[in-house]
N, C-alpha and C positions, 0 to 999 in steps of 0.2 A: 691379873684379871680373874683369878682361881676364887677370890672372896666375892669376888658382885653378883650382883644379883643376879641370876638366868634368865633368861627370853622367856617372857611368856607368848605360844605360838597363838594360842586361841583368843585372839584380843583383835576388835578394829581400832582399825590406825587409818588416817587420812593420806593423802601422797608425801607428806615429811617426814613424820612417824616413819612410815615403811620403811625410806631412804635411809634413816637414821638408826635403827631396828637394826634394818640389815647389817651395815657395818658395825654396830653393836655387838651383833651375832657371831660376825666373822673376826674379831678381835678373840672373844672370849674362843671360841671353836677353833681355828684356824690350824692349831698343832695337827691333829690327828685329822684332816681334813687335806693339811700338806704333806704329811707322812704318808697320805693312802696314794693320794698323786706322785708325791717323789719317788715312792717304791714300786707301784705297780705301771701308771702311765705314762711317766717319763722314759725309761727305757724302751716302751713300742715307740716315742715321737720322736726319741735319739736319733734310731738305726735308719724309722720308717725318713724322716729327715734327710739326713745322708743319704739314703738311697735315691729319694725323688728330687733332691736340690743339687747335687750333680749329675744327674739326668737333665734336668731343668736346666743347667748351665753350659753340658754340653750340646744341646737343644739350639738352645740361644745364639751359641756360637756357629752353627751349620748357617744362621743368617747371615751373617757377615763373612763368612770365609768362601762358603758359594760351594763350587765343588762337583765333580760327575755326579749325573743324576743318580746314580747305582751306587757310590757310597754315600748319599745324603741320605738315600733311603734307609743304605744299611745299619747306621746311624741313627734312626728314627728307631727300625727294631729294636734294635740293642738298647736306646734309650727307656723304652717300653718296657724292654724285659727285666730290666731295672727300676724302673718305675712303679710300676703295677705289684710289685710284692712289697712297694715302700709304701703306698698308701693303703692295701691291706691290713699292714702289721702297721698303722695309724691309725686306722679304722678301729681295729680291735683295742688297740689303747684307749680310745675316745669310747668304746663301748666301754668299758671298764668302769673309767672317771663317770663318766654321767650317771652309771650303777651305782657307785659308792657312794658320791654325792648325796642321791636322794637317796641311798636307803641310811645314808649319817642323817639325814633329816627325819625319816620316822625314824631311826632309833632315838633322838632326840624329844621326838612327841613323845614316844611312849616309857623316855626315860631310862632309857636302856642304856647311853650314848659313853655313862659314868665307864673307864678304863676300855672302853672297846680296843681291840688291837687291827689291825691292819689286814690281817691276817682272816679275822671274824669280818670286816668289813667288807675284803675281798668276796668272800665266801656266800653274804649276804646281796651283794652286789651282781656276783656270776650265775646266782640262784632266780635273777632276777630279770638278765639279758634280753630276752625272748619280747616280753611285754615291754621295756623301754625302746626295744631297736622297731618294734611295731608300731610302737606312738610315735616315736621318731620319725620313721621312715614314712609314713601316713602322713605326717603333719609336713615334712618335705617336699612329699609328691603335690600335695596339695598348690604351698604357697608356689611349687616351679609352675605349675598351672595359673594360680592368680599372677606369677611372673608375667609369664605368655599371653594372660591374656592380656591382663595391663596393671598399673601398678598400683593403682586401688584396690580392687581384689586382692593382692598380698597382702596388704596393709591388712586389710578384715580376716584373712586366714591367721595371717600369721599372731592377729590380738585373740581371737576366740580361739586360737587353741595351745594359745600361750603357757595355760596351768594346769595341759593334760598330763606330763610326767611326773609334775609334783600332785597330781590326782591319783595317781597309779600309785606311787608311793605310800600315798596316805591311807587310803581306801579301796587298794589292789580290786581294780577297777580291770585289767586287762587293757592289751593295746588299743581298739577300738573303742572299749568303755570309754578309759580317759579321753575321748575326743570330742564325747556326748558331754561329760560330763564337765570338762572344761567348757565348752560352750553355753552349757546351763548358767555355771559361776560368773560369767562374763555376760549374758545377757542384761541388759538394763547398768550396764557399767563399761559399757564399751569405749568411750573417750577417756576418760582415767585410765583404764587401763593400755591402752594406745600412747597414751604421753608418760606412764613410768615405763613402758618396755624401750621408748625414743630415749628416755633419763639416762636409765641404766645402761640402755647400749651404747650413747655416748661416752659415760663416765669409763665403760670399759675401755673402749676403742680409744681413750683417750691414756689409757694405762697401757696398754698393749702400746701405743705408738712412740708416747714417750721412752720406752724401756727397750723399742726396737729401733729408737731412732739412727744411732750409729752404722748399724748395718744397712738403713735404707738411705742416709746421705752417702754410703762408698757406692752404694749401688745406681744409685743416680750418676754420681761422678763418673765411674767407671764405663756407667751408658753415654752418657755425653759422648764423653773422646771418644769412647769405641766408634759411636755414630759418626763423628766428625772424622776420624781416620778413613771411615769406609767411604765419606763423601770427597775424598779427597784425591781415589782410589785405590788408596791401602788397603789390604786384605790378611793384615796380619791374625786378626780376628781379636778377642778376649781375652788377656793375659792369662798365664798357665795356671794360675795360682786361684783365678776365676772361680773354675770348677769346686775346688775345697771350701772357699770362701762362703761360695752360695750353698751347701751342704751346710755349713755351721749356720749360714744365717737362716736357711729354712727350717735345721733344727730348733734356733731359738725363738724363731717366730711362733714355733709349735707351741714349743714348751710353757713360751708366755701365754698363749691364750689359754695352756690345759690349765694354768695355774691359777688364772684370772676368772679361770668360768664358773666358780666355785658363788661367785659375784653375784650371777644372775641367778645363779641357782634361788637363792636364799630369798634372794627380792621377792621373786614370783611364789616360793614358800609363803612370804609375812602376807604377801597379796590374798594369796589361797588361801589362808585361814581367814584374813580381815573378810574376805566376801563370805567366808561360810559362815561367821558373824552373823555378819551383817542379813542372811538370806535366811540362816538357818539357827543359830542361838544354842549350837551345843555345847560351846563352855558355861555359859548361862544356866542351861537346864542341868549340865554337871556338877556348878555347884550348888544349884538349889536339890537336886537329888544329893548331895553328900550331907546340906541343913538338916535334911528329914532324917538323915539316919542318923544324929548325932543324938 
């Protein structure tokens, strides 16, 4: 794919386009995109993994085994104090990947993207932290509120501020900018854009589930009987081997979505540009300002 032709980002494209765009994008890109993920955010979702998926599985098993109330609890601590620095040192991964992502997206606008290394991505990425964990966590708090209130409200939070990070990206907009400014792009386009974020979050979740499916048919299985032993009055609890099990399988549940989010990234990119198009014509006026200088 090193000879085809590259993306052009400043183009409208209709809801097919985009779809098609995108994994366009992500064929031609994908190396140095998997490289920044395999190296830097895979090893926080490894460990952070392990840590809270045998927590989670010793967790699990205190239901069925039962037990003095003094050591369920003490169990619960212990769980937690293993727990809590697993999703931590996830968290900071997931910081990372979402940095690198969008700023491979502007270096890509601005053409920069040719040999970057992992390294320079990281760096560009970490430089960057502050304003994406802001939009982020803004646009979180938000839709846990249109949650709360009810599920409509999420639905509109979470479409109008759909293309605040890839705004920050493009036009380091800051964390609260991008939540203006995402909502500006999305005014007057608000159901298109509501049915590509339903598209893509499908098509993910459907790649996530296919690729974790193994680990969630033992997990089922393994629920059943356990459940049916315990109604039976057996209290042997979860098999020993439970614990490791669900540590690798919540590792790769991780893993897969870090890998996968690379996905929506790029969607809501082609979206971003097609609205700025569409709203504002700056490829347009770019290249009729390049005519006049010829």
């Amino acid at each position: 794919m090193q000879n085809a032709e590259p993306v052009q980002l400043r183009q409208v494209r209709d809801f097919g386009q985009i779809i098609s765009a995108t994994f366009f994008f992500l064929r031609q890109e994908w190396k140095p995109l998997a490289r920044a993920i395999l190296t830097i955010g895979l090893p926080a979702t490894v460990l952070g993994g392990f840590l809270a998926g045998g927590t989670i599985a010793s967790l699990q098993n205190l239901q069925y085994t039962g037990g003095d109330p003094s050591d369920v609890l003490g169990g619960i601590s212990t769980g937690l104090f293993l727990m809590i620095p697993g999703i931590l040192i996830l968290a900071v991964g997931w910081l990372f990947v979402v940095s690198m992502v969008h700023e491979y997206i502007r270096a890509y606008h601005l053409n920069e993207h040719h040999g970057i290394t992992t390294g320079e991505l990281a760096r560009r990425g970490a430089s960057q932290i502050g304003p994406y964990f802001g939009a982020g966590f803004l646009s979180a708090l938000l839709m846990i509120i249109g949650m709360l209130l009810c599920i409509l409200p999420f639905f509109y939070v979470w479409t109008v501020l759909s293309l605040a990070l890839v705004a920050h990206a493009i036009e380091r907009t800051g964390g609260s900018g991008a939540l203006g400014r995402s909502n500006q792009l999305v005014k007057g386009d608000f159901w298109p854009t509501l049915g590509l974020l339903l598209v893509i979050s499908l098509i993910v979740a459907f790649i996530n589930g296919a690729l974790q499916l193994p680990f969630t048919i033992v997990g089922i299985i393994v629920g059943i009987n356990t459940g049916l032993d315990s109604l039976d009055g057996g209290s042997a609890g979860l098999p020993t081997w439970w614990a490791t099990f669900n540590a690798i399988s919540t590792s790769v549940q991780w893993c897969v979505q870090m890998l996968t989010y690379p996905i929506t990234v790029v969607c809501m990119a082609m979206k971003y540009f097609s609205r700025v198009e569409e709203t504002e014509g700056h490829g347009l006026r770019e290249k009729i300002a390049g005519f006049d200088q010829v």
